[in-house]
C-alpha positions in Angstrom: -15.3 -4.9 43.7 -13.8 -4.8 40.5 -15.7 -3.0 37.4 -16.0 -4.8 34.4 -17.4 -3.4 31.3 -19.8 -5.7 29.1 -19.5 -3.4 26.1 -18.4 -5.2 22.6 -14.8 -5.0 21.9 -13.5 -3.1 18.4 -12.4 -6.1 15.7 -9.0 -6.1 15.4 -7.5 -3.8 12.4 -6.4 -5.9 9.0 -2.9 -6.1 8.9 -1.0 -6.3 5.7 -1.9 -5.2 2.1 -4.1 -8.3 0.5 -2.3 -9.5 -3.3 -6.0 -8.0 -4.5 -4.9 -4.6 -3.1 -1.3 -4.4 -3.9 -2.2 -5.4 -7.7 -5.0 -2.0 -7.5 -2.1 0.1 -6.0 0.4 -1.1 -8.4 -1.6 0.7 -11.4 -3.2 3.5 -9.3 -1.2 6.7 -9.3 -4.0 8.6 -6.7 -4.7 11.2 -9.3 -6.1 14.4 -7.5 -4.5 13.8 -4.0 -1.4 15.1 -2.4 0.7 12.1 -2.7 0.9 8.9 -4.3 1.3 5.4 -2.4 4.1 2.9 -2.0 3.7 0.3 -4.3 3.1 2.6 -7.2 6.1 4.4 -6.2 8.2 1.5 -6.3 6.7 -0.4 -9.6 7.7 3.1 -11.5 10.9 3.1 -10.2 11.5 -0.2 -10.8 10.0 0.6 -14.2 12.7 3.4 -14.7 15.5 1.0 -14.2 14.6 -1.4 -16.7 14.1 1.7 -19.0 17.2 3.2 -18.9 19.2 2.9 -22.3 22.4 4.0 -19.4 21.7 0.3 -17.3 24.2 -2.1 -17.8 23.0 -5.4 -18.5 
């Protein structure tokens, strides 16, 4: 006899980062935490570059 469990299963966990959310983390530097995230990270970066009077065009 084999025991089978009837209880509901967990939903699965989103995957991904929706265009809504990546547009909010873009402008949202997390003011107050520890750390910042990865798209706002990158779009400064990538900021930085095009602001550099050293970049070659």
């Amino acid at each position: 006899m084999s025991k089978t469990s009837n209880a509901p299963k967990p939903a699965p966990a989103a995957k991904g980062i929706t265009p809504q959310n990546n547009a909010a983390n873009i402008s949202n530097p997390n003011k107050g935490s520890p750390g910042t995230n990865r798209q706002y990270d990158q779009s400064q970066g990538h900021r930085g570059t095009q602001l550099n009077p050293n970049r070659k065009s």
